[in-house]
C-alpha positions as CSV (number, residue, x, y, z in Angstrom):
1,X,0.0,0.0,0.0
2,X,1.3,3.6,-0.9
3,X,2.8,5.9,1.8
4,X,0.2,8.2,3.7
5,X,2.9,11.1,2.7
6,X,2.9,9.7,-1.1
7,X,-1.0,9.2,-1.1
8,X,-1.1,13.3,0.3
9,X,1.3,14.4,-2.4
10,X,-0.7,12.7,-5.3
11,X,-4.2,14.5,-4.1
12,X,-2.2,17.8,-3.7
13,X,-0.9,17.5,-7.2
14,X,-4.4,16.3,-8.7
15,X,-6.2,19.2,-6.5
16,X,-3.4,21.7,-8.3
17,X,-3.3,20.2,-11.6
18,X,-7.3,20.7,-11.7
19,X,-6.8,24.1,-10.6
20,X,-4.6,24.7,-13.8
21,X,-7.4,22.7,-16.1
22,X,-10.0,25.2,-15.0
23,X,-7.4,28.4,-15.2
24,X,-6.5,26.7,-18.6
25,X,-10.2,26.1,-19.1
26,X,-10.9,30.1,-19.0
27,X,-7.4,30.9,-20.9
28,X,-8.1,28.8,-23.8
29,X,-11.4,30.0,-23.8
30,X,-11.0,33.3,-23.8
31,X,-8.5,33.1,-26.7
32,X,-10.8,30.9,-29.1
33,X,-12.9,34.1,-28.5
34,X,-10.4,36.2,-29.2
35,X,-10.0,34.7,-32.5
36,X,-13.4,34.1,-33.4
37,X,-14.3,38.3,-32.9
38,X,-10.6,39.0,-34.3
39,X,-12.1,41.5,-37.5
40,X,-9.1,40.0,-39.7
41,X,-10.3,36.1,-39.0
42,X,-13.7,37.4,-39.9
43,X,-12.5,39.2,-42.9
44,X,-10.6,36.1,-44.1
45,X,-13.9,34.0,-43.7
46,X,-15.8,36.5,-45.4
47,X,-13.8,36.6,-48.7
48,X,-14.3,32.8,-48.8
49,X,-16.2,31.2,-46.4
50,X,-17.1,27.9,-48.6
51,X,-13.1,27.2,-47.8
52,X,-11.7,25.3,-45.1
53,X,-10.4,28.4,-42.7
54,X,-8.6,29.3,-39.4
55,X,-11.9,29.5,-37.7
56,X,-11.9,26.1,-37.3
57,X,-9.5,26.3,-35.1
58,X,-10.8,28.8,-33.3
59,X,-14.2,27.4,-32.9
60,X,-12.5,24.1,-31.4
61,X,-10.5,25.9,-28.9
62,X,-13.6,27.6,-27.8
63,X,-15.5,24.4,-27.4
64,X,-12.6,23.3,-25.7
65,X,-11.9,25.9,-23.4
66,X,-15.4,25.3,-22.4
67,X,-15.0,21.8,-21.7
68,X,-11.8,22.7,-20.0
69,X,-13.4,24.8,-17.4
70,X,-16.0,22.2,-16.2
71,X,-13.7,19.6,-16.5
72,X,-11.1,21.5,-14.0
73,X,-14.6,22.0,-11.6
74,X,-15.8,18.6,-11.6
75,X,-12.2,17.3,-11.2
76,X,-11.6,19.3,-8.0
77,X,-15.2,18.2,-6.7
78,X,-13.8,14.4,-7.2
79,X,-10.8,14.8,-5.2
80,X,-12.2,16.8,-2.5
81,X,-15.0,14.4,-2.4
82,X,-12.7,11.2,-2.7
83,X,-14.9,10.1,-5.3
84,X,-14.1,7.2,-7.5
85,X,-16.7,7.5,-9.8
86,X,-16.2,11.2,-10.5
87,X,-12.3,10.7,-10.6
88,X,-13.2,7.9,-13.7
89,X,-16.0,10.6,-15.4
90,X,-13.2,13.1,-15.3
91,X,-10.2,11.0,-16.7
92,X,-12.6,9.7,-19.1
93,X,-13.5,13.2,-20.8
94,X,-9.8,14.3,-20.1
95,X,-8.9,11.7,-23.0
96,X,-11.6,12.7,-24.9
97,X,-10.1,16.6,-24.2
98,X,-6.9,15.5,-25.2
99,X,-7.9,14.2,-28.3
100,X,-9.9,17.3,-29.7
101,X,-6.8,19.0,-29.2
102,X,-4.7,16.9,-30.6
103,X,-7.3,17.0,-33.8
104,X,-7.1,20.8,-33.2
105,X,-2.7,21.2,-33.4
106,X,-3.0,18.5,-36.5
107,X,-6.0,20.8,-38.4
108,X,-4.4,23.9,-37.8
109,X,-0.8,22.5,-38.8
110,X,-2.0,21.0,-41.7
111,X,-3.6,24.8,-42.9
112,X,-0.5,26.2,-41.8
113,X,1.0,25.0,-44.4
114,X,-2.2,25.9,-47.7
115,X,-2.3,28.6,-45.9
116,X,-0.6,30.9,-48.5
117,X,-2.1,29.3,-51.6
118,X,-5.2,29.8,-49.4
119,X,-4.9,33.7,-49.0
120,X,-3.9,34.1,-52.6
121,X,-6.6,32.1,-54.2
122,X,-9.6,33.5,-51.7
123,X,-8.5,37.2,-52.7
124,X,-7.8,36.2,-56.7
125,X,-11.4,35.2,-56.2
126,X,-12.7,37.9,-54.7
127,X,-11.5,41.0,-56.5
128,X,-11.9,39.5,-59.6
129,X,-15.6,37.9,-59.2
130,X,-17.4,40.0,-56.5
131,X,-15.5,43.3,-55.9
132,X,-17.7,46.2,-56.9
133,X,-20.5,43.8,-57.5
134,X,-21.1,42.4,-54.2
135,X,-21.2,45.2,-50.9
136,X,-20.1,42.7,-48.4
137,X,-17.1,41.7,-50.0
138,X,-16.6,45.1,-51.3
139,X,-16.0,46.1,-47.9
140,X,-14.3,43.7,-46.7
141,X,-11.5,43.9,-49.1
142,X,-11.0,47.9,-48.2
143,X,-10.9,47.3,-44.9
144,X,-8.0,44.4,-45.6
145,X,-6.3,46.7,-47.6
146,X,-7.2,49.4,-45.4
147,X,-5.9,47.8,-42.2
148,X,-2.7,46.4,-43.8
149,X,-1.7,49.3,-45.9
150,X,-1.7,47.0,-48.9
151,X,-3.2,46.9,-52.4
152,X,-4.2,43.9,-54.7
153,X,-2.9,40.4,-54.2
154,X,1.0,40.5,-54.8
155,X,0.8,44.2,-55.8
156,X,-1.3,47.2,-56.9
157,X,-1.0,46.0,-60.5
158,X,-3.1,43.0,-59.7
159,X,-6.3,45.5,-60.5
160,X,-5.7,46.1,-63.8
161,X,-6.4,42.6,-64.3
162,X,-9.7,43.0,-63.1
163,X,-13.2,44.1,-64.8
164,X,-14.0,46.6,-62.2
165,X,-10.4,48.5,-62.6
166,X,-11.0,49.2,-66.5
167,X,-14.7,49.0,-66.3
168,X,-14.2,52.7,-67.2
169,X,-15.1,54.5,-70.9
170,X,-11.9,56.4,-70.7
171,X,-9.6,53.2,-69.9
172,X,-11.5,51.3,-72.3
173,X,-10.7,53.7,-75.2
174,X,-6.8,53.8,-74.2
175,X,-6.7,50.1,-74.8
176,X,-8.6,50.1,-78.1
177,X,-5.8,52.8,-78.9
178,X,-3.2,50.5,-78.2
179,X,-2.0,53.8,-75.3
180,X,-0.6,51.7,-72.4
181,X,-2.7,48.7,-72.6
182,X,-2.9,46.9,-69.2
183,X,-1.0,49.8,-67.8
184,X,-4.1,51.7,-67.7
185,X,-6.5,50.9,-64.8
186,X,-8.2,52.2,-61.6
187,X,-7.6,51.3,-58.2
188,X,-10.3,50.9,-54.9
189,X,-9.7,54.2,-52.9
190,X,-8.5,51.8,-49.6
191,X,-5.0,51.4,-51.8
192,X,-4.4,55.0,-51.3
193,X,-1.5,55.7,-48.9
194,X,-1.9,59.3,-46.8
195,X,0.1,61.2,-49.6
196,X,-2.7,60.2,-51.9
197,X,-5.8,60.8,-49.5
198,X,-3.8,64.3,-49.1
199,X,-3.7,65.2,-52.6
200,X,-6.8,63.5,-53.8
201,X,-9.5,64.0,-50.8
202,X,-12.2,62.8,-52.6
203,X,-11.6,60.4,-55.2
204,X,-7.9,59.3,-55.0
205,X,-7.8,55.3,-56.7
206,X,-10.9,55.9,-58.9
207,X,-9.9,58.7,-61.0
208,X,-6.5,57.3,-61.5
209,X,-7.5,56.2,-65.3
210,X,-6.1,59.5,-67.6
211,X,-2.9,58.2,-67.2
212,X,-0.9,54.8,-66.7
213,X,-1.5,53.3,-63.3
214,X,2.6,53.3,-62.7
215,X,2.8,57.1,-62.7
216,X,0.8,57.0,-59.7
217,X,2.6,54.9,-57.9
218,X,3.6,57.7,-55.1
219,X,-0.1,58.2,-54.2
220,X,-0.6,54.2,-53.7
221,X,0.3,51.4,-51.0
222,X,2.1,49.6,-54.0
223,X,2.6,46.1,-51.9
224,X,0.2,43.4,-52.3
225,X,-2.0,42.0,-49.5
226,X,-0.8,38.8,-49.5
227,X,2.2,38.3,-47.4
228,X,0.8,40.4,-44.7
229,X,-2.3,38.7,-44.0
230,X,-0.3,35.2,-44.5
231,X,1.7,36.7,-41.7
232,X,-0.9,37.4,-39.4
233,X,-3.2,34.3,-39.7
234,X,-0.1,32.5,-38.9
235,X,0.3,34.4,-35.9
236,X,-3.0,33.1,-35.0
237,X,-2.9,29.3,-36.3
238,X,1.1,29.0,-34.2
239,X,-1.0,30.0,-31.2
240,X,-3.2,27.2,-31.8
241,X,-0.9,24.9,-32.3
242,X,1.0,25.7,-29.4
243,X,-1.6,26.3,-27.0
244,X,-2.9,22.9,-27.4
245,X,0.5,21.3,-27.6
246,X,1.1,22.2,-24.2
247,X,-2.3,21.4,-22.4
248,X,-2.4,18.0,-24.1
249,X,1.3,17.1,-22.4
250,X,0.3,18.4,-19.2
251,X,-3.3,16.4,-20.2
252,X,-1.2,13.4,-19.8
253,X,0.5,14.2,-16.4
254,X,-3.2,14.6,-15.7
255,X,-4.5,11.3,-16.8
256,X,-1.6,9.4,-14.9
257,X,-2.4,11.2,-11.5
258,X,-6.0,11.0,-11.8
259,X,-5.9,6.7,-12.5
260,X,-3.3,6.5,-9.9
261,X,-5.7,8.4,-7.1
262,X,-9.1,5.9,-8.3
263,X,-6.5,2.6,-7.4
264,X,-5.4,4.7,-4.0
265,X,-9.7,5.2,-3.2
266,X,-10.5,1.6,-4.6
267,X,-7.7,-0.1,-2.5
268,X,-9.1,2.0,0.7
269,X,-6.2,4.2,1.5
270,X,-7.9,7.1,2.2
271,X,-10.7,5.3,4.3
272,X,-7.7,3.9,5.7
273,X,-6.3,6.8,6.8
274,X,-9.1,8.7,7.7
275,X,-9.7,6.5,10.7
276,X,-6.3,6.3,11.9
C-alpha cells in the first residue's frame, strides 16, 4: 500500500493540476474568443467562407476551453469528495479533451502549411468575381487593404487585371488605342496611402484612369495583401498549435495522476487513513 505522505502528495498535485485545467479552461477559452471576434479572422472568412479556414481552429479551442473549465470543476469536486466515480468521469473526458486538441494542433498545422495558396486564391477570387459587384465583399476587401496598408494580391498591378479597374469608358478607349494597354486601370480608394488621400481628398484610386497606373505609384500602397495577411493568420494558427500542444502534455501528467488516485480510493487508502 502507498505511503500516507505519497498518497497526500498525489491528491495535492491532482487538486493543483485541476486548478490549472479550470485556469487553462478560461485561458483557452477566452482566446478561441479572441480569435473568433478577431475583424481580420472574420474578414478572411468573409472573402471565402465555402473554404476550409482558421476558424476552425478557433471554434475548437472555444468548445474546448469550455469543456476545460467544467472539467477543472468537476475534477476538484472528485478529489475533494474522494470520489471514485467522478475521478473515472473526469479522466474519461480528459482523454476525450486530449484528443480534440490533438485533432485541433493537427488541423491547424496542416492549414498552416495551404495557408498561402489559401490567402492568394480566396483574394484572386474575390476582387476579380465579386469586388464592386457584391457590398459585403466590397467592404471587406477595403478594410483588408485598409488595415494592412496594402493593395491587390501581390501588388497594386493585380487590379488592372480585373473588370472593375477598367470598367471605365476612358480606360477602355486607351486600350482600343493601343496607349498603355494593361498599364491603364483604376484602383479601390483603400490602396491610397496618406500622400494620396492628401492630394486626392475625394476620389484618390478611382480617377486614377487619364494616365498609366505606374505614374501614380507615389499616391498608392504599392505592396500586395498577401504576405501580410499570411503573416498574421499564422500568428493566430502557431497560437493554436502551441496552445494545445502544451495542455495536451500536461493532459497526460493529468491522466496518470488522476488513475493512480481511483486505485489509491478503490484499495481504501484514504478510508484507511481517515480512521487512523
Amino acid at each position: 500500500m502507498p505511503s500516507t505522505g505519497c498518497i497526500n502528495f498525489i491528491r495535492s498535485a491532482t487538486c493543483l493540476l485541476n486548478l490549472f485545467f479550470w485556469l487553462a479552461g478560461v485561458g483557452t477559452l477566452c482566446i478561441g474568443l479572441l480569435m473568433l471576434l478577431d475583424p481580420i479572422v472574420n474578414d478572411l472568412w468573409a472573402i471565402n467562407n465555402e473554404s476550409f479556414t482558421i476558424t476552425t481552429s478557433a471554434y475548437m479551442l472555444t468548445f474546448v476551453g469550455a469543456i476545460m473549465t467544467i472539467l477543472g470543476f468537476c475534477g476538484l469536486c472528485g478529489v475533494w469528495r474522494k470520489s471514485e466515480w467522478m475521478l473515472i468521469c473526469f479522466c474519461i473526458i480528459l482523454i476525450v479533451v486530449f484528443c480534440l486538441e490533438f485533432a485541433c494542433a493537427l488541423i491547424a498545422y496542416n492549414y498552416k502549411e495551404k495557408l498561402e495558396k489559401y490567402v492568394g486564391d480566396s483574394m484572386t477570387k474575390a476582387i476579380n468575381t465579386k469586388y464592386g459587384v457584391d457590398e459585403e465583399y466590397t467592404n471587406v476587401i477595403d478594410r483588408l487593404q485598409r488595415d494592412f496598408e496594402c493593395c491587390g494580391i501581390n501588388s497594386y498591378r493585380d487590379w488592372l487585371k480585373t473588370p472593375w479597374s477598367v470598367d471605365k469608358e476612358g480606360i477602355e478607349e486607351g486600350i482600343e488605342l493601343g496607349i498603355g494597354g494593361n498599364t491603364y486601370g483604376r484602383v479601390p480608394t483603400s490602396c491610397c496611402n496618406e500622400n494620396g488621400l492628401n492630394e486626392y481628398d475625394t476620389n484618390c484610386g478611382i480617377s486614377f484612369n487619364n494616365l498609366e497606373l505606374w505614374t501614380y505609384e507615389r499616391f498608392l500602397n504599392v505592396d500586395g495583401c498577401v504576405n501580410a495577411i499570411k503573416l498574421k493568420a499564422k500568428q493566430h494558427v502557431s497560437l493554436a498549435i502551441t496552445l494545445s500542444v502544451f495542455i495536451s502534455a500536461v493532459q497526460l501528467f493529468g491522466i496518470f495522476l488522476t488513475m493512480m488516485l481511483c486505485c489509491c480510493i478503490n484499495k481504501g487508502t484514504f478510508k484507511n487513513q481517515s480512521g487512523r
